[in-house]
C-alpha positions, 0 to 999 in steps of 0.5 A: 223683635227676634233680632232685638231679642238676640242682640240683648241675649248676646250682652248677657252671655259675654261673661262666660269665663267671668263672673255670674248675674246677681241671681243664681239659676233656679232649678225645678224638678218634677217626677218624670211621668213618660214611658220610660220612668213607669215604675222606676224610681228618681226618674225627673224633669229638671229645669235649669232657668237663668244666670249660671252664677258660682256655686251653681255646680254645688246647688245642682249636685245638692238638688240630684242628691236631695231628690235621689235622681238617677234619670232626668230630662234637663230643660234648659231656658238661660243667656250662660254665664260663669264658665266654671259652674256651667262645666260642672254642671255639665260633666254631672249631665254627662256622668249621669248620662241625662238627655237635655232639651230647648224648647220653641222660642226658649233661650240656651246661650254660651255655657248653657249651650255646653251643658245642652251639648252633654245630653247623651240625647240632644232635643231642639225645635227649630225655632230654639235659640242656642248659641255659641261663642269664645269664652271671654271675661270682663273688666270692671269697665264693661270691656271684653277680652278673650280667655286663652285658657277658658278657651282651652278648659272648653275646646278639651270638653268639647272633644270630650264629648266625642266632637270633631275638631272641626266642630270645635272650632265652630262653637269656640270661634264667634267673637265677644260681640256675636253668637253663632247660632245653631242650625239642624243643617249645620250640626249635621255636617259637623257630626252633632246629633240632634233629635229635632221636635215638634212645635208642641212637644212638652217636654221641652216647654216650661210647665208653668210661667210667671211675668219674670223673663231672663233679659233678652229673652222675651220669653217667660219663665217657670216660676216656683223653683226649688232651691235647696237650702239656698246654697 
């Protein structure tokens, strides 16, 4: 099933530098209830949740202006997808210094592993699915071919983010048809840090569920997002 699960996963996420699904990823936010947001203000969790489509960036901009977000956590359950909104996304997470987070069996592939990787704290479980991969666009015809310059708007994130280039080479390095998926044991001889916990820790698991699941996931997903003004 799991390697059923990854092949789907992997169709999904090709079309990092093309375009995005035909829904936009849904954001949920909720007050942040931990230790650390006691009695501060525009302290949440927020849930990024499907295709990363165009105008995503824009949405989620709009969404942490509407609520006054100056501290979150960022769940993360998504197969990726358009390469431009996924980075500015994740250059917001990155501004903002938010901490991000994949829970046990959730899903975070091609551009939603590179905004999990702009946490200034990185959560994971060690049965989390995060994956990697050379950014590619798509003919009309379902045919993959690779994006010299997708590759190098992320190689030039990547070492923003202080990585190695050996580390970059690693995440910019699987073909169209394959995902390298991320180990604790492998981030650790490439200098990536990564807080690894527990099975049941919340924080990293989606409050509530509905019988949509993101395709080759089979995992389910929040429902009730919030859209503001449907941008």
């Amino acid at each position: 099933m799991l390697k059923r699960a990854m092949a789907a996963l992997i169709g999904v996420a090709l079309v990092a530098a093309g375009a995005g699904g035909s829904r936009a990823a849904e954001f949920r936010v909720f007050p942040k209830t931990t230790d650390e947001c006691t009695g501060k203000i525009g302290c949440y969790t927020i849930w990024i949740v499907g295709d990363i489509n165009k105008g995503d960036e824009d949405r989620f901009s709009a969404m942490l202006a509407e609520y006054g977000v100056t501290q979150a956590f960022i769940g993360l359950h998504s197969g990726g997808g358009d390469m431009d909104a996924g980075l500015g996304i994740a250059r917001k997470v990155l501004e903002m210094k938010f901490t991000t987070g994949v829970g046990r069996g959730s899903v975070c592939a091609s551009m939603c592993a590179a905004i999990w990787l702009a946490g200034a704290k990185r959560f994971a479980n060690r049965k989390s699915l995060i994956g990697f991969h050379q950014v590619y666009k798509q003919d009309g015809q379902g045919n993959t071919y690779f994006s010299s310059t997708g590759n190098a708007l992320m190689g030039a994130y990547y070492s923003k983010l202080g990585l190695s280039d050996r580390a970059i080479v690693y995440l910019t390095t699987a073909p169209p048809r394959g995902m390298e998926w991320f180990k604790f044991t492998k981030a650790a001889e490439l200098g990536i840090k990564v807080v690894k916990v527990d099975d049941d820790w919340r924080e990293v698991r989606p409050p509530t569920v509905s019988t949509n699941t993101i395709p080759g996931a089979d995992k389910p997903v929040p429902d009730l997002w919030f859209n503001p003004k449907r941008m």
